[in-house]
TIRO-2110 file (N, C-alpha, C; in Angstrom, 1 decimal):
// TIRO-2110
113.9, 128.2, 44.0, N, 1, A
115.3, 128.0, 44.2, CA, 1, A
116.0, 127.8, 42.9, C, 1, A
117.4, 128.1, 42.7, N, 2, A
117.9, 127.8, 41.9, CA, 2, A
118.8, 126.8, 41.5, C, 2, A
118.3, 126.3, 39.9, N, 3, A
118.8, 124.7, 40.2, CA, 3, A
120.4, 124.8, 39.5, C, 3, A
121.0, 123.3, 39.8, N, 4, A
122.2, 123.4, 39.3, CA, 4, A
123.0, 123.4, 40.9, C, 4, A
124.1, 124.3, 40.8, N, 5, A
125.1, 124.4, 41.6, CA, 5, A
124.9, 124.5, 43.5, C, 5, A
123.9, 124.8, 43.6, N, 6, A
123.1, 125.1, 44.9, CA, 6, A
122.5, 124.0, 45.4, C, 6, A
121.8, 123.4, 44.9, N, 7, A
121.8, 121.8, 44.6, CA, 7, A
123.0, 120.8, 45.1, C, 7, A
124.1, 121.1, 44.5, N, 8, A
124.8, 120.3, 45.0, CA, 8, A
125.3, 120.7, 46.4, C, 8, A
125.3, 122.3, 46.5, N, 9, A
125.2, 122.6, 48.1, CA, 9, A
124.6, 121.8, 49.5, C, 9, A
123.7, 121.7, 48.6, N, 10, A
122.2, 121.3, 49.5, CA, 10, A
122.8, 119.5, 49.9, C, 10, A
123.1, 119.2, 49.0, N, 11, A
123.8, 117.5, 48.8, CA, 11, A
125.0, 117.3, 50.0, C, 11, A
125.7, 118.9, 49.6, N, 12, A
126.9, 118.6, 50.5, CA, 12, A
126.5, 118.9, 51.9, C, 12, A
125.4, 119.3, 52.1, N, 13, A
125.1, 120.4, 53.6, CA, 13, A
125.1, 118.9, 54.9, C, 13, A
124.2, 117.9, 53.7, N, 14, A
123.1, 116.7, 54.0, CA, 14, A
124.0, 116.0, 54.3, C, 14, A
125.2, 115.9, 54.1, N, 15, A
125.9, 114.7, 54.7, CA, 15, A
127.4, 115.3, 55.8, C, 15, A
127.2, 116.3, 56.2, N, 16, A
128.0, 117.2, 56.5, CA, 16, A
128.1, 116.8, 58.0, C, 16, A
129.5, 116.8, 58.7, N, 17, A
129.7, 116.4, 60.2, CA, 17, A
129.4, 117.8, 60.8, C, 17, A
128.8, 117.8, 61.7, N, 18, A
128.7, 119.1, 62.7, CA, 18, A
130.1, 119.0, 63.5, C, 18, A
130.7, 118.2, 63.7, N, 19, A
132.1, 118.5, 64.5, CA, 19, A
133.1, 118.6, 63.9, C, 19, A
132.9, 119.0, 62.6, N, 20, A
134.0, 119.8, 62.0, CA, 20, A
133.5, 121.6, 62.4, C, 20, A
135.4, 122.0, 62.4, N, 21, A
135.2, 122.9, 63.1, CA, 21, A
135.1, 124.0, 61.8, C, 21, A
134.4, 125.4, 62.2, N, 22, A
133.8, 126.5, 60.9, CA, 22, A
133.1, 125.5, 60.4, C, 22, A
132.0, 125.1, 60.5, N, 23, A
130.7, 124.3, 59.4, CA, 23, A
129.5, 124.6, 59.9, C, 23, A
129.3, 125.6, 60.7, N, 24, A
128.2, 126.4, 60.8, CA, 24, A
128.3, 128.1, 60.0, C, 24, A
129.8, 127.9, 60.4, N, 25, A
130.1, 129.7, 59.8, CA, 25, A
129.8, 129.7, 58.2, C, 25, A
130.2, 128.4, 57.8, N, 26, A
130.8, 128.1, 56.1, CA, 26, A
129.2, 128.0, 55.8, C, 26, A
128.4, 127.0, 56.3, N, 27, A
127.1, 127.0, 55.9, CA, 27, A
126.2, 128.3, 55.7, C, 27, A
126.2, 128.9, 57.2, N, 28, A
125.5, 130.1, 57.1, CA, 28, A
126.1, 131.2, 55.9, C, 28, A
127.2, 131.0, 55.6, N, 29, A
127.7, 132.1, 54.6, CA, 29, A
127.2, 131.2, 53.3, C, 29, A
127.3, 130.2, 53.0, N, 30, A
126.9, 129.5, 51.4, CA, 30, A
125.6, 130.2, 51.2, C, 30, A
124.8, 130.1, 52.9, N, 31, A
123.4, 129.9, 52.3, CA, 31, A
122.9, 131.3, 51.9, C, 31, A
123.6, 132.2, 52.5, N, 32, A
124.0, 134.0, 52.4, CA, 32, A
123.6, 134.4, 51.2, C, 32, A
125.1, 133.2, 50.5, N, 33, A
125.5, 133.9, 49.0, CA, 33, A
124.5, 133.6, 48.4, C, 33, A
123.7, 132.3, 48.7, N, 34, A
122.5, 131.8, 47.7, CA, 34, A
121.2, 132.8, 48.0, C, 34, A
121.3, 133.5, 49.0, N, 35, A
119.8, 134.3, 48.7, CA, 35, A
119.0, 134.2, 50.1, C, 35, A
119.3, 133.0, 51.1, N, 36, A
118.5, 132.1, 52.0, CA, 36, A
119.2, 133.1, 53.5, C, 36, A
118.9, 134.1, 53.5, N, 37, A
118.8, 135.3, 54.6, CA, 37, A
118.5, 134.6, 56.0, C, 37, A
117.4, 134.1, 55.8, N, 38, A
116.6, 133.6, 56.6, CA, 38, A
117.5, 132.9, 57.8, C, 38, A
117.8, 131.6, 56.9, N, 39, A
118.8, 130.4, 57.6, CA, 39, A
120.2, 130.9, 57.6, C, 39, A
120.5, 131.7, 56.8, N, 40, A
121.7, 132.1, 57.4, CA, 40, A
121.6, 133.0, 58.6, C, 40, A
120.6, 133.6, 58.6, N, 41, A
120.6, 134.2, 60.3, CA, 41, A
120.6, 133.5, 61.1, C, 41, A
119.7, 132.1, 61.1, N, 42, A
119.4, 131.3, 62.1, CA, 42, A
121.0, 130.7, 62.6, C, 42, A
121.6, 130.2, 61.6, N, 43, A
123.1, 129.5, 61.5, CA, 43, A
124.1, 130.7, 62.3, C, 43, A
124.2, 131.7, 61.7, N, 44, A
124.9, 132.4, 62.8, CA, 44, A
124.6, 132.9, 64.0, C, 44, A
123.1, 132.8, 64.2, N, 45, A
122.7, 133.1, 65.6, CA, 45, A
123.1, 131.5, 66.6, C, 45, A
123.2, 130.5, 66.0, N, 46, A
123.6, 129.5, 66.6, CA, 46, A
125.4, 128.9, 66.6, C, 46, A
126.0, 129.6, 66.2, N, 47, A
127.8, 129.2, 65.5, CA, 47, A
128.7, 129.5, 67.0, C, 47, A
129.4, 128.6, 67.4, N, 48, A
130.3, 129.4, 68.3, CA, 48, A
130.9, 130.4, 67.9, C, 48, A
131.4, 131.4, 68.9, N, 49, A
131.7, 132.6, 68.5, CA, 49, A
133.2, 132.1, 69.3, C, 49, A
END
């Protein structure tokens, strides 16, 4: 993984409310841009639509 800025992603993810509303959309797309395919599928297979 790469360190630095993603990192602090990771920091913000961790303390992050689920009942804010788009914070599954926002996450699955961060984790997108970072490379992490995987969990961003998972995250949008789970996001209200």
């Amino acid at each position: 993984m790469i360190e630095g800025p993603p990192l602090i992603m990771d920091e913000a993810l961790l303390r992050r409310d689920d009942a804010l509303p788009r914070y599954t959309a926002v996450a699955a797309y961060l984790h997108e841009r970072d490379g992490d395919l995987a969990t961003a599928a998972r995250l949008n297979a789970r996001r209200p639509r």
